[in-house]
C-alpha positions as protocol buffer text, in pm:
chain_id: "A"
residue {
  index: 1
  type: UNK
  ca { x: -657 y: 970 z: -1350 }
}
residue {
  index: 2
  type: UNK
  ca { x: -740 y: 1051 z: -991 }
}
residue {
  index: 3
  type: UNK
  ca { x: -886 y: 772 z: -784 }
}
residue {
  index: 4
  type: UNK
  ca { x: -1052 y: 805 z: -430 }
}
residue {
  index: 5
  type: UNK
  ca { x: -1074 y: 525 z: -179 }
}
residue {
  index: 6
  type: UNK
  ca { x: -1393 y: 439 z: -10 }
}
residue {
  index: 7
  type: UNK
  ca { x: -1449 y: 404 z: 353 }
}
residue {
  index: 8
  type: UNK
  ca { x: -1125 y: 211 z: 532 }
}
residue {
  index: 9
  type: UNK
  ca { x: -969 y: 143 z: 226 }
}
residue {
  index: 10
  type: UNK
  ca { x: -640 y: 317 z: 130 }
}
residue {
  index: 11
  type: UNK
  ca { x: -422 y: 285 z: -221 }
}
residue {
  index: 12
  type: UNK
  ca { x: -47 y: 243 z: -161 }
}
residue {
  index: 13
  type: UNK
  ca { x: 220 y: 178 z: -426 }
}
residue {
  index: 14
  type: UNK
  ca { x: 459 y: -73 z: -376 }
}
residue {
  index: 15
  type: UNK
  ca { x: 848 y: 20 z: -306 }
}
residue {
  index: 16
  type: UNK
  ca { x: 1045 y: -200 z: -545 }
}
residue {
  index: 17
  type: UNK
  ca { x: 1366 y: -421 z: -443 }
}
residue {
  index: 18
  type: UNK
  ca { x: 1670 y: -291 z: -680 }
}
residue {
  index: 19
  type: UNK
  ca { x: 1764 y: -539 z: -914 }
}
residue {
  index: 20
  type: UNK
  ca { x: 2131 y: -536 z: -873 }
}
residue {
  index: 21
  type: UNK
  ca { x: 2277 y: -670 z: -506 }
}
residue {
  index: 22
  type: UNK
  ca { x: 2572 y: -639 z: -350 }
}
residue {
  index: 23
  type: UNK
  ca { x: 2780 y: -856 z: -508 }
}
residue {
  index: 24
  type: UNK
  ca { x: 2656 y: -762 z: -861 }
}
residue {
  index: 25
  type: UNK
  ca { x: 2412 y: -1054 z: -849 }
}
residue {
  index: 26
  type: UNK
  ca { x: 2109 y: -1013 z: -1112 }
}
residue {
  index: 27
  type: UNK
  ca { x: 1758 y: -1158 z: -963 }
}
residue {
  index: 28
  type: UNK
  ca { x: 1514 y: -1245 z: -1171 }
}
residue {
  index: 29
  type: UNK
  ca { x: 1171 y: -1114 z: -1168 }
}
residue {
  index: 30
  type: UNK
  ca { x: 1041 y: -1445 z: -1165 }
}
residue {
  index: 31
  type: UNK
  ca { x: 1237 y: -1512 z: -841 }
}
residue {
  index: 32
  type: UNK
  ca { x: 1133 y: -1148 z: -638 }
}
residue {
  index: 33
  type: UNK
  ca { x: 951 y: -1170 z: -365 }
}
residue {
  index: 34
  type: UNK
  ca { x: 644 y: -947 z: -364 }
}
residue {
  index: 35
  type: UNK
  ca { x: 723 y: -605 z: -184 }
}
residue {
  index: 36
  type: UNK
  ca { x: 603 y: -558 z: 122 }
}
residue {
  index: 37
  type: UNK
  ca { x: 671 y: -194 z: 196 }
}
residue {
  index: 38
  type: UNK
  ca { x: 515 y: 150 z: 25 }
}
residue {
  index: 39
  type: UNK
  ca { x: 408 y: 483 z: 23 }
}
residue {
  index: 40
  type: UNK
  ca { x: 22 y: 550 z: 49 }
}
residue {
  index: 41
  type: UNK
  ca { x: -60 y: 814 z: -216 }
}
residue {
  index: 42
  type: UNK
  ca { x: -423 y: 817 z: -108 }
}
residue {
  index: 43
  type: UNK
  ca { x: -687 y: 737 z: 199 }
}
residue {
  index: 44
  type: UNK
  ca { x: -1065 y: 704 z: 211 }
}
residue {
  index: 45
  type: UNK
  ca { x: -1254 y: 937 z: 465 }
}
residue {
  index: 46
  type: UNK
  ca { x: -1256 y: 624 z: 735 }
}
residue {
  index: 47
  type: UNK
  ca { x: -1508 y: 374 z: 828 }
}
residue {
  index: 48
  type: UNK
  ca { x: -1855 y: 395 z: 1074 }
}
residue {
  index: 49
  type: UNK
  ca { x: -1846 y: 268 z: 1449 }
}
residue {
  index: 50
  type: UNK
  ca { x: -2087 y: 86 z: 1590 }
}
residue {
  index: 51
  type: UNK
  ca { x: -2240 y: 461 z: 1739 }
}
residue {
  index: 52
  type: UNK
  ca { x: -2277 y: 597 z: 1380 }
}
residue {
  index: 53
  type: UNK
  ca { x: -1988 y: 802 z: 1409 }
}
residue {
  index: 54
  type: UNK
  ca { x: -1697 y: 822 z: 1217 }
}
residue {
  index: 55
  type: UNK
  ca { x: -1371 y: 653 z: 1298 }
}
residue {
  index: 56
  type: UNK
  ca { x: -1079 y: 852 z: 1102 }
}
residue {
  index: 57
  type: UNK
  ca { x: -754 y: 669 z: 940 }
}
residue {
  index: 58
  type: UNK
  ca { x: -468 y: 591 z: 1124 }
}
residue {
  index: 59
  type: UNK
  ca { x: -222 y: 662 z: 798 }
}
residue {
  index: 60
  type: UNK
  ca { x: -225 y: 962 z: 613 }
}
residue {
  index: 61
  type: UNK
  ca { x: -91 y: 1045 z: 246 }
}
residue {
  index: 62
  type: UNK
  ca { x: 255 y: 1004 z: 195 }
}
residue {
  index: 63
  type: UNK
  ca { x: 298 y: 761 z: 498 }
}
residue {
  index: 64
  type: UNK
  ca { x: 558 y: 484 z: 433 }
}
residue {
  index: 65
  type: UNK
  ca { x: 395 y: 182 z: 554 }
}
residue {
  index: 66
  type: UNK
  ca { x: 477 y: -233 z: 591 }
}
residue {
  index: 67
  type: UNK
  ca { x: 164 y: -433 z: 521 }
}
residue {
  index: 68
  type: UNK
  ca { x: 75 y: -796 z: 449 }
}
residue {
  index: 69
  type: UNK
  ca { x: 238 y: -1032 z: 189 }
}
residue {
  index: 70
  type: UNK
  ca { x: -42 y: -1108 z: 9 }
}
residue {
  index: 71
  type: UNK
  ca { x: -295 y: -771 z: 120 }
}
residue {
  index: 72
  type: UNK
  ca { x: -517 y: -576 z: -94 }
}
residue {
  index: 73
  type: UNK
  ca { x: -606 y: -561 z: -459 }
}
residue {
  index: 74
  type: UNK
  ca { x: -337 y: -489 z: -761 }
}
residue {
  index: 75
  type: UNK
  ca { x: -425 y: -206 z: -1009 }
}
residue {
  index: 76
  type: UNK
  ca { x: -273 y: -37 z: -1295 }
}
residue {
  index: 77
  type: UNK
  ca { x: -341 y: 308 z: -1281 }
}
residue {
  index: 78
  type: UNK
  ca { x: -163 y: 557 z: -1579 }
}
residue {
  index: 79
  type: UNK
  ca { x: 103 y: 329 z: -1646 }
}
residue {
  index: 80
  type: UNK
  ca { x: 212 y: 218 z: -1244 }
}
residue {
  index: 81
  type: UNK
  ca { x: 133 y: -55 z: -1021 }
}
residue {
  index: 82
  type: UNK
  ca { x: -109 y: 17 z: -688 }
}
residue {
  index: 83
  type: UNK
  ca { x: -276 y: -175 z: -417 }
}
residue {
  index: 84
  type: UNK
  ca { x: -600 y: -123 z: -300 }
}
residue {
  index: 85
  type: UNK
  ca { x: -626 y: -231 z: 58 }
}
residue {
  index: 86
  type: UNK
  ca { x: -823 y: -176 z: 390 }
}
residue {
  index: 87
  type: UNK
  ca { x: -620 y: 2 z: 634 }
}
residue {
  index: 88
  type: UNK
  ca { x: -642 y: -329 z: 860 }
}
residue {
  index: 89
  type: UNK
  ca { x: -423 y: -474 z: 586 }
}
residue {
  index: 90
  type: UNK
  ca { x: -159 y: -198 z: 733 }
}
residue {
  index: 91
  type: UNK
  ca { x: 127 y: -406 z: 982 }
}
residue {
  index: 92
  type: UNK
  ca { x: 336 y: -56 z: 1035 }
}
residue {
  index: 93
  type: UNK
  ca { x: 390 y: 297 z: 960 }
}
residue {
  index: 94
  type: UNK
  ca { x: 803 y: 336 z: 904 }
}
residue {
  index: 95
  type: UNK
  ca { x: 916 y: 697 z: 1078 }
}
């Protein structure tokens, strides 16, 4: 299924911790924290200034990004977990 974001918003899927530590240690998925890093796999086309032009996206496809705890909307999309968030939503783009 393809999906294309509207306006600001951009869909980025989460990086997952690994499951096994260091030391071996097992952690529950109960007991995760939510991720807060990811790779955007797609970008709307930006949103309107107040002049009626367009204002492009700061992140681009296939940018690694840090963003809020608690941003954007979860989705399931063919079987893997997305969020759906405006770019504002965005804290960082990892080099």
């Amino acid at each position: 299924m393809k999906i294309r974001p509207l306006g600001d918003r951009i869909l980025v899927q989460p990086i997952l911790e690994k499951e096994v530590r260091k030391g071996g240690i097992i952690i529950p998925d109960s007991a995760k924290e939510k991720p807060i890093e990811g790779r955007v796999k797609a970008v709307g086309k930006g949103r309107m200034g107040e002049d009626g032009k367009p204002i492009k996206l700061e992140v681009k496809e296939g940018d690694k990004v840090l963003y809020s705890k608690y941003a954007g909307t979860e989705i399931k999309l063919d079987g893997e977990d997305y969020l759906l968030m405006r770019e504002d939503d965005v804290l960082a783009v990892i080099d």
